[in-house]
C-alpha positions as CSV (number, residue, x, y, z in Angstrom):
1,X,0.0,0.0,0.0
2,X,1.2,3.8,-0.9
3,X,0.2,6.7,-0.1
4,X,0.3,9.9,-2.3
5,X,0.4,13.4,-2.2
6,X,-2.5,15.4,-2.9
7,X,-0.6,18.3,-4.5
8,X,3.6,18.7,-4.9
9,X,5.5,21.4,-5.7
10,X,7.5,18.6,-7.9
11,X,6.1,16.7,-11.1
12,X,7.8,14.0,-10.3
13,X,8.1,13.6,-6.4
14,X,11.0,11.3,-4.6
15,X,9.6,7.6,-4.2
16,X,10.2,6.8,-0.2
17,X,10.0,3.6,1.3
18,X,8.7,2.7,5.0
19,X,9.3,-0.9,6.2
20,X,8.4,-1.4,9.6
21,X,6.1,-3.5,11.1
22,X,4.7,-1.1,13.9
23,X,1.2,0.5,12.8
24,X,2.1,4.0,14.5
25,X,5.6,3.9,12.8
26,X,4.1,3.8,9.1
27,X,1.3,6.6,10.3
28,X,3.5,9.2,11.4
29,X,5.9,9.0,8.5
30,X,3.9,8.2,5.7
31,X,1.6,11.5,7.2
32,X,4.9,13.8,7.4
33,X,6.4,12.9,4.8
34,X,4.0,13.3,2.2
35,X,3.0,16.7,3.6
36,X,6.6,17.0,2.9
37,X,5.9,16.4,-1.1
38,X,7.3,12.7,-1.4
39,X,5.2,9.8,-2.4
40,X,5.9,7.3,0.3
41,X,5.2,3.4,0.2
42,X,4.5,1.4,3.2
43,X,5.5,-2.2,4.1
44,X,5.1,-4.4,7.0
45,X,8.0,-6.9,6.2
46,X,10.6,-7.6,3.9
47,X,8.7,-9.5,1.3
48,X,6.4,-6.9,1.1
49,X,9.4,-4.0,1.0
50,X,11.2,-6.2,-2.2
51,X,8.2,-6.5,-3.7
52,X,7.8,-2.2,-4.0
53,X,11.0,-1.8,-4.8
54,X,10.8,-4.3,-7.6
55,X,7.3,-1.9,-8.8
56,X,8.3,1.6,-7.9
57,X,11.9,3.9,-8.2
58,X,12.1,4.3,-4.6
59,X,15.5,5.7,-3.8
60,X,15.5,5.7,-0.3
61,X,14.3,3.2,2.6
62,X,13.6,3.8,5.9
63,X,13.7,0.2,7.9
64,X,13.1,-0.7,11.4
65,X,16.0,-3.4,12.7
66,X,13.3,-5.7,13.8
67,X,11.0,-7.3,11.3
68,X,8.4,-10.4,11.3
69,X,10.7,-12.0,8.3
70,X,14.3,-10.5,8.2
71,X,16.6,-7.8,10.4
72,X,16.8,-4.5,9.0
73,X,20.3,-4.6,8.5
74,X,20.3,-8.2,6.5
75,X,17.9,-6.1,4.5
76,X,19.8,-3.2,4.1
77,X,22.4,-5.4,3.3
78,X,21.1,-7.7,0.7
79,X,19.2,-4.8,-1.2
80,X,22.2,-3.2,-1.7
81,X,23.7,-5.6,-4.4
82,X,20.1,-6.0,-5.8
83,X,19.9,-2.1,-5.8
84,X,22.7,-0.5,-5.5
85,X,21.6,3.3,-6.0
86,X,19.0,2.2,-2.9
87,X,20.2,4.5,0.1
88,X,18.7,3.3,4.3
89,X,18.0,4.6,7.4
90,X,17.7,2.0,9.5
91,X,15.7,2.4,12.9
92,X,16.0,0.8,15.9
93,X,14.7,1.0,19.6
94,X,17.9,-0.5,20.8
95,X,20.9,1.5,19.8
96,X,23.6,-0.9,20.7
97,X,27.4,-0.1,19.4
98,X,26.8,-3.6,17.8
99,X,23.8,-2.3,16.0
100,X,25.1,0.9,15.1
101,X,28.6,-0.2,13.3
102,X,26.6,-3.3,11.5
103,X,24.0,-1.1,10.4
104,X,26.5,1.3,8.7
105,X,28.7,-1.7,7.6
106,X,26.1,-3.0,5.7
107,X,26.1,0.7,4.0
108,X,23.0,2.3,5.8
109,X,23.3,6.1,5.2
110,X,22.2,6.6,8.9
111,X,21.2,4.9,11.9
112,X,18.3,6.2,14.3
113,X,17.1,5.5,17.4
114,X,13.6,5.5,18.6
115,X,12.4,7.5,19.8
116,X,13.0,10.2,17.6
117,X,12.0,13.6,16.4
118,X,9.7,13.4,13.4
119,X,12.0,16.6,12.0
120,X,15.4,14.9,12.5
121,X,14.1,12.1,10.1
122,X,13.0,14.9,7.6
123,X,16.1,16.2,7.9
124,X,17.9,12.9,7.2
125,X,15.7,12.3,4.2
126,X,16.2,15.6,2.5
127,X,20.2,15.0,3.2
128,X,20.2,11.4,1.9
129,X,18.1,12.5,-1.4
130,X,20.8,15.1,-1.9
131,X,23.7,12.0,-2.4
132,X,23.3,10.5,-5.7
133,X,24.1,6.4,-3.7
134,X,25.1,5.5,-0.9
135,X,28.6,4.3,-0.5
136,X,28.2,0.2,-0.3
137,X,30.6,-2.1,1.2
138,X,31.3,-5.4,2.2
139,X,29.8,-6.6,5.2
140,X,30.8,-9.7,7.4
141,X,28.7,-11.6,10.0
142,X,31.9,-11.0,12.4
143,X,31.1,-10.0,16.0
144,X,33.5,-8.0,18.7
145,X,34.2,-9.8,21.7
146,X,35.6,-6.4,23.0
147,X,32.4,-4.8,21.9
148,X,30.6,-5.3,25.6
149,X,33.9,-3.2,27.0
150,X,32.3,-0.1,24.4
151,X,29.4,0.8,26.5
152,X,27.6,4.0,25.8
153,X,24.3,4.8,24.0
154,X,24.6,9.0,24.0
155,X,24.9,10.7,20.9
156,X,28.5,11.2,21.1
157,X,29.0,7.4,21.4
158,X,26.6,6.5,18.7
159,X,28.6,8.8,16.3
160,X,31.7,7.2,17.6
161,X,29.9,3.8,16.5
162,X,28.8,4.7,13.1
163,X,32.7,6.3,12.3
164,X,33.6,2.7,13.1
165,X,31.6,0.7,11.2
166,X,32.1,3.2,8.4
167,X,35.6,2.6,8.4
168,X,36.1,-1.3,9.5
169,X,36.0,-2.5,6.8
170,X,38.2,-0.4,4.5
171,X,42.0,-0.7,4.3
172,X,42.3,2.8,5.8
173,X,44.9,3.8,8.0
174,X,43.2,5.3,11.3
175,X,44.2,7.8,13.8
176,X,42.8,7.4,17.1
177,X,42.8,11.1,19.5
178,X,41.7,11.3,23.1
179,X,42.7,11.7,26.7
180,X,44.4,9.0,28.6
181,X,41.3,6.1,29.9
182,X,39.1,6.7,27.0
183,X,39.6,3.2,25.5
184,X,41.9,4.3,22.5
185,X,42.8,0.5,22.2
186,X,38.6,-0.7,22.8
187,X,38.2,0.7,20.0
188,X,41.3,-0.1,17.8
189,X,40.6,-3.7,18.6
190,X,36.9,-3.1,17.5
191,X,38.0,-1.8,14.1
192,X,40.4,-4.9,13.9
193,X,37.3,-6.9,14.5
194,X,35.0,-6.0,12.5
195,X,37.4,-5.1,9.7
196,X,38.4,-8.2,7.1
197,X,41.1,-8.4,8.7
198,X,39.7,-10.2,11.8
199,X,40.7,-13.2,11.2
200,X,44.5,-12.0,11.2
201,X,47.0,-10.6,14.5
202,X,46.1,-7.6,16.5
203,X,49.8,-6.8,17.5
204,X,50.1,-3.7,19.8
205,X,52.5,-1.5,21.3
206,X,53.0,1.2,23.1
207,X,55.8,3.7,22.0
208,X,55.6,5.5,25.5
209,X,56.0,2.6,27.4
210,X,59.2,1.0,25.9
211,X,62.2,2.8,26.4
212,X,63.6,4.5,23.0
213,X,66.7,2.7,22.3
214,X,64.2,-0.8,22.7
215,X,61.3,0.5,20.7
216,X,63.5,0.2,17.6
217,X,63.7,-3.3,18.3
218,X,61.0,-4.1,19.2
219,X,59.3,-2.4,15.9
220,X,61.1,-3.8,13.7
221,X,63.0,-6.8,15.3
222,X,66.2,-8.0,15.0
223,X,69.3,-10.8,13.3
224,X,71.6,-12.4,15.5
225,X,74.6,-10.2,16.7
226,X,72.9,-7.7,15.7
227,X,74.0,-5.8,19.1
228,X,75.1,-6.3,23.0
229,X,72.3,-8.6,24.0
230,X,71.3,-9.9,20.7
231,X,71.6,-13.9,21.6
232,X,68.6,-15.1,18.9
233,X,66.7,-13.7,16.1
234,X,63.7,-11.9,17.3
235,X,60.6,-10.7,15.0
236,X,59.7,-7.5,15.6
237,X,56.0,-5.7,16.1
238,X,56.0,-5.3,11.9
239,X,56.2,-8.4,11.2
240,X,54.1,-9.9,13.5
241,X,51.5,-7.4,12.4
242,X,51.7,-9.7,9.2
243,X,48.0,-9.9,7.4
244,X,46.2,-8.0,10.2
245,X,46.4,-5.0,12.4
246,X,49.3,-2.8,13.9
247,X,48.3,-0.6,16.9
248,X,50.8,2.3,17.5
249,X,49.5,3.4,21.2
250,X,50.7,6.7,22.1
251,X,52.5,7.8,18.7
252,X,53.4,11.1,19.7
253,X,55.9,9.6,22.2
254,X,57.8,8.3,19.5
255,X,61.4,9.6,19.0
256,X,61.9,11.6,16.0
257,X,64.6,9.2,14.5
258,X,62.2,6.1,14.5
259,X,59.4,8.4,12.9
260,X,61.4,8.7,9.9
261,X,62.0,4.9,9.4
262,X,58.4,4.1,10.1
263,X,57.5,7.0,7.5
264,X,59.5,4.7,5.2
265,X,58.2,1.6,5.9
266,X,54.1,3.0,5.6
267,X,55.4,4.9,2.5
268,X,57.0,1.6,0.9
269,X,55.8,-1.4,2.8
270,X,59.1,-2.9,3.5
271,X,62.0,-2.8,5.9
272,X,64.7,-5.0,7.4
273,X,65.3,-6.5,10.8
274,X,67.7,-4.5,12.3
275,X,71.4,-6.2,11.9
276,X,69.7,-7.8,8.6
277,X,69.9,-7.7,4.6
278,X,66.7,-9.1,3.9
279,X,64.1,-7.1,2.7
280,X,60.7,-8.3,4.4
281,X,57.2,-7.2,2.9
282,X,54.5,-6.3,5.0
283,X,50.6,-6.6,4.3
284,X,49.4,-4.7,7.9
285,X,47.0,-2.2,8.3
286,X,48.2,0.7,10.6
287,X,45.8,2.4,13.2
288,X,47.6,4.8,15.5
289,X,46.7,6.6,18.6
290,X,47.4,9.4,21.2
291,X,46.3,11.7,24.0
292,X,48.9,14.5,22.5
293,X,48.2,17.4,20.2
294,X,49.9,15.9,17.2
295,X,49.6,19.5,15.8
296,X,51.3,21.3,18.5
297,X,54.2,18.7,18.4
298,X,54.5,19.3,15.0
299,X,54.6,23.1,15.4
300,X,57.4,22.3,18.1
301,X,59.1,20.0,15.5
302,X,58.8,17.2,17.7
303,X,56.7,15.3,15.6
304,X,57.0,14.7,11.8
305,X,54.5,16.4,9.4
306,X,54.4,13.8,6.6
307,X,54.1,11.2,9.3
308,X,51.1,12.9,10.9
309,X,49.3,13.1,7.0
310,X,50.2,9.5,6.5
311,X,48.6,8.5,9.7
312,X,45.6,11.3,9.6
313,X,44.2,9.2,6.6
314,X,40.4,8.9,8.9
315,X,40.4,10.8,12.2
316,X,38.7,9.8,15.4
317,X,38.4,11.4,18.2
318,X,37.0,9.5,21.5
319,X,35.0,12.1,23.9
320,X,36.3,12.0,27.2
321,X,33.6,11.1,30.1
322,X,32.8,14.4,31.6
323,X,31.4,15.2,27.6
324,X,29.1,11.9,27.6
325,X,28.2,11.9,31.4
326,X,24.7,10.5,30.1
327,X,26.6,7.2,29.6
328,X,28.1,6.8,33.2
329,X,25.1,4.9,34.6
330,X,24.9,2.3,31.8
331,X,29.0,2.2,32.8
332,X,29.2,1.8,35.9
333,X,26.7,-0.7,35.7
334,X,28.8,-3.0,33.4
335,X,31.5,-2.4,35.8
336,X,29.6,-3.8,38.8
337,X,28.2,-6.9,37.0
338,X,32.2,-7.7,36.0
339,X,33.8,-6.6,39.4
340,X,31.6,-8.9,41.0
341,X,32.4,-11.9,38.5
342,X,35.9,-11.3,38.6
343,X,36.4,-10.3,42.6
344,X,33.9,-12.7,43.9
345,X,32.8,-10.4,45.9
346,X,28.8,-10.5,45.1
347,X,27.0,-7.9,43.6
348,X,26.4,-4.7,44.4
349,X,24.8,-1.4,43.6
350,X,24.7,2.4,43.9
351,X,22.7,4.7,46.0
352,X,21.1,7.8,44.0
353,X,23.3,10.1,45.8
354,X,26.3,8.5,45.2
355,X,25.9,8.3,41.5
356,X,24.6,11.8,41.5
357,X,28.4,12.5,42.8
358,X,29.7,10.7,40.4
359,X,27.9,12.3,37.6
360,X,29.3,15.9,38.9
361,X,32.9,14.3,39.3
362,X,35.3,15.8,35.9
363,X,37.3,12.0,35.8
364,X,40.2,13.5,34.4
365,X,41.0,9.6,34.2
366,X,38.0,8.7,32.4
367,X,36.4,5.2,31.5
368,X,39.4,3.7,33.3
369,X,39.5,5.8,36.3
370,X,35.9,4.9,36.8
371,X,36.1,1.3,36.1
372,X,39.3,1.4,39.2
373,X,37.0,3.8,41.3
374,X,34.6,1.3,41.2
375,X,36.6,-1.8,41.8
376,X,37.9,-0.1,44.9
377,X,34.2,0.7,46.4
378,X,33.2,-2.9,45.4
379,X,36.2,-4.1,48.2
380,X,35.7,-1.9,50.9
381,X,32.1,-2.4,50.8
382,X,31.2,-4.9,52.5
383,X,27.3,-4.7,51.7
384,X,25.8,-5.0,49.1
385,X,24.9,-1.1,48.7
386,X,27.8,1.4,48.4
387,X,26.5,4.9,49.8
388,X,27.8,8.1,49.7
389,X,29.5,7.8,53.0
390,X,31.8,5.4,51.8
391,X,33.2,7.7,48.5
392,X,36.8,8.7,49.3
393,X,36.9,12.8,49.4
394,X,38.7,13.4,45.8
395,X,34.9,12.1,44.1
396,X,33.2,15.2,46.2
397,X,34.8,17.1,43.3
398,X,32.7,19.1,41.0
399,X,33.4,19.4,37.6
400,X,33.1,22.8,35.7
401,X,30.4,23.6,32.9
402,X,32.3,23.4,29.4
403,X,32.7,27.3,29.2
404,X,35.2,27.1,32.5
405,X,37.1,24.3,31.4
406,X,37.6,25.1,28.5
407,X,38.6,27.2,25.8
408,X,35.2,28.2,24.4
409,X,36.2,29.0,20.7
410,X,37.7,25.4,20.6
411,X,35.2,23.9,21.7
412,X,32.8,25.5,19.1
413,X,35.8,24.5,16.4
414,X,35.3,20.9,17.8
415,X,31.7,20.8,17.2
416,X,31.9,22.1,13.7
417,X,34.8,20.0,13.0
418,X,32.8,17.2,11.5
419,X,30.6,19.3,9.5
420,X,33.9,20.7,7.7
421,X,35.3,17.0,7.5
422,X,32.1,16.0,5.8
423,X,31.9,18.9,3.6
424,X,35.9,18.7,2.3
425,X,34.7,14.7,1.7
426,X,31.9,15.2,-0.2
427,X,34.0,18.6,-2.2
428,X,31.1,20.8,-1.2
429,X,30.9,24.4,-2.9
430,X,28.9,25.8,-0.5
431,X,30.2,24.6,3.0
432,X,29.8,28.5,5.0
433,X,26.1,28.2,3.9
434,X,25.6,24.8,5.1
435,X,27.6,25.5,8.6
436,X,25.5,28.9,9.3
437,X,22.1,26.8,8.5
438,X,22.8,23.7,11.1
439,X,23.8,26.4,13.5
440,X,21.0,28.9,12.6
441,X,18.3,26.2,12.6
442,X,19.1,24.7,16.1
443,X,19.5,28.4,17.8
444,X,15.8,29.3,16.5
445,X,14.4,26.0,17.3
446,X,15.7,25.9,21.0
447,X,14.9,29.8,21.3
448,X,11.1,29.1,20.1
449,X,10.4,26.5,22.5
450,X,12.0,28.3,25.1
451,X,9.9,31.3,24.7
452,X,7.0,28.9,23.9
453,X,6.6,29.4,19.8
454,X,6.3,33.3,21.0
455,X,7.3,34.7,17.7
456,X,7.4,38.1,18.9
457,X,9.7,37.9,21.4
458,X,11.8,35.3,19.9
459,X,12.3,37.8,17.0
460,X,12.9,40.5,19.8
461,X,16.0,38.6,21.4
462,X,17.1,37.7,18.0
463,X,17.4,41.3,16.8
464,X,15.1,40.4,13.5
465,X,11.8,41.5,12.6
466,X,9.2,39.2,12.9
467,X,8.6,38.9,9.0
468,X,12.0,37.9,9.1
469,X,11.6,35.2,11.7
470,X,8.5,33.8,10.0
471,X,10.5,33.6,6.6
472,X,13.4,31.5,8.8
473,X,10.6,29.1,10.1
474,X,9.2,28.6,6.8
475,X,12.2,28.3,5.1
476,X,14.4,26.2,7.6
477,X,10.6,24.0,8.4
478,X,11.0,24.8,11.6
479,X,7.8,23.2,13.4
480,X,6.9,22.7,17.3
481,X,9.0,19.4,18.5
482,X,6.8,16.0,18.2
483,X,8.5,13.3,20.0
484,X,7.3,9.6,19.0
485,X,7.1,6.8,21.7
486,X,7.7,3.6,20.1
């Protein structure tokens, strides 16, 4: 069944497709969206959905993860080869990281979670019509066993997520940035995992940990005599790496001298054992990380500038835990189901005013801080209910809103960041236009429900005429916020 338009400002209106099996689902966006001028088709399962798409040029999909006859992302997975100019946004009331980097894996052009706001699916629709196809790749049936260590269902995580399981299963090289405890290596070994390279090594190190004169060594390995010390052959990190994945933890601690030779080895794929003549080939994908400003060590010539580009091929940047503080219960809740399997110590829980402190604590040592905080509670505890009384004094801290931690202009430059990234990807023309909308459109939207859709003195605090204002509304389809429950 279909629904269409009365009127359209378009002869020939977009064909959209709605597969989801929940009555109120199809209602509310077959309703806005043909207000919105598209011709929209609904279907109730994935029979149903192939047998529109066979019948009608639907160029984008919108498909709930749970359906009587197939998942969503199957679906958005085997349509792909069947249509390949077929774009998704797959829906889900569960917005697990496994989900979320499966669901852009099997080349979804987003991923929502219900509920949502009717506008931000618009929103999505009139973006994903802009692209002429979505970017397909390969897909695998490969599951993280790391992936229950990734907890977080914020938006910040469920970014982080989608960046992953856009770039798993390519063969670029990644560069992971955040603060120490953030789980640089979670979610290297994530990548690794649900890359096509799973099935070969993860080989890590960490360039801060091993002393400089041994890091050499242990990068690149070593013959025989080589040196003092050199009693046997040993195969170094690169080698090892093989067919899979090299982790470089903490980069920006390596010495300057090494940089060069592993600039040569990514620029060339080969090197030698140190003491050695033969010339050894290497297959390994690279993914690098740091809690240093690679830019500022570059500006202070401590770190190379090629190197940097050759590693800055796909950027991700982990938030630190103070930025996603909506995640901390779902956290600390992981943390004190394992603590008690691990410790033996039974299992135990929070009291509301203890997590409340823990919420307004900054954890300068993040994920990892917490998960040792927490640990240490679970021991000197000896019910089965840790209260406030019992939190040592430095988690009576309160954190400081982002304006007083921080530099306020960078942390605008880091919230616009991936709006330039994505427009310098997709060699945009108009990029200042598209920036000053996503930030115009959000300022009048929060401003109108603040002053309760009061036009007049939303257009007084703005410094605009009304006329003005009503023109924005129209123009940006601004309309009063309708949350769905579903």
């Amino acid at each position: 069944m279909s629904a269409v338009p009365e009127s359209s400002s378009e002869e020939n209106p977009e064909h959209l497709l709605v597969l989801d099996d929940e009555k109120s689902i199809r209602w509310v966006l077959e309703r806005t969206l043909t207000q919105s001028g598209y011709r929209v088709h609904l279907a109730t399962d994935a029979s149903e959905a192939h047998h529109l798409l066979n019948q009608y040029p639907i160029r984008l999909a919108l498909v709930d993860i749970n359906l009587p006859d197939q998942d969503g992302i199957s679906f958005t997975q085997n349509v792909s080869t069947q249509f390949p100019k077929l774009m998704t946004i797959v829906m889900t009331g569960q917005g697990t990281m496994h989900n979320t980097i499966e669901a852009m894996k099997a080349g979804a052009f987003e991923f929502v979670t219900k509920p949502f706001d009717i506008l931000q699916i618009e929103e999505l629709v009139r973006q994903a019509l802009k692209v002429r196809h979505a970017e397909k790749r390969d897909s695998s049936d490969l599951k993280s066993s790391s992936e229950e260590l990734l907890v977080g269902q914020g938006q910040k995580m469920r970014e982080l997520f989608k960046s992953i399981g856009r770039v798993a299963s390519t063969e670029l090289t990644v560069l992971i940035q955040g603060e120490s405890g953030t789980g640089k290596e979670l979610i290297a070994k994530t990548i690794h995992q649900h890359s096509n390279r799973s099935r070969g090594p993860f080989v890590a190190i960490n360039c801060a940990a091993i002393p400089s004169e041994l890091l050499e060594s242990e990068l690149f390995g070593h013959e025989k005599g080589a040196f003092t010390g050199a009693v046997e052959r040993k195969r170094g990190k690169l080698e090892q790496a093989g067919n899979g994945t090299l982790f470089l933890d903490e980069i920006g601690d390596m010495p300057l001298k090494l940089q060069s030779k592993l600039l040569r080895v990514l620029q060339e794929r080969q090197f030698e054992r140190i003491g050695g003549q033969e010339l050894l080939t290497t297959n390994m994908r690279v993914i690098a990380a740091t809690h240093r400003d690679l830019e500022q060590l570059m500006q202070q010539e401590q770190f190379r500038t090629d190197l940097y580009y050759r590693l800055n091929v796909f950027p991700l940047s982990i938030p630190p835990l103070r930025e996603r503080v909506e995640d901390l219960p779902l956290l600390v809740e992981h943390f004190l189901k394992r603590g008690a399997r691990e410790m033996a110590v039974g299992s135990k829980s929070l009291s509301p005013e203890a997590m409340d402190a823990l919420k307004r604590y900054p954890w300068p040592g993040n994920v990892r801080e917490l998960e040792n905080t927490l640990k240490s509670l679970m021991i000197t505890n000896v019910s089965n209910f840790i209260s406030l009384d019992s939190f040592p004094g430095h988690l009576m801290k309160k954190g400081k809103p982002v304006q007083e931690s921080g530099n306020l202009e960078e942390w605008i430059e880091d919230k616009i960041a991936p709006l330039v990234r994505e427009g310098i990807t997709k060699n945009t023309d108009s990029l200042m236009q598209e920036v000053l909308q996503k930030v115009e459109r959000p300022l009048l939207k929060l401003l109108l429900e603040e002053t309760g859709w009061n036009q007049q003195k939303t257009s007084k605090l703005l410094g605009i005429n009304r006329n003005t204002l009503r023109k924005k509304i129209e123009t940006l389809r601004i309309r009063r916020k309708v949350v769905l429950d579903a």
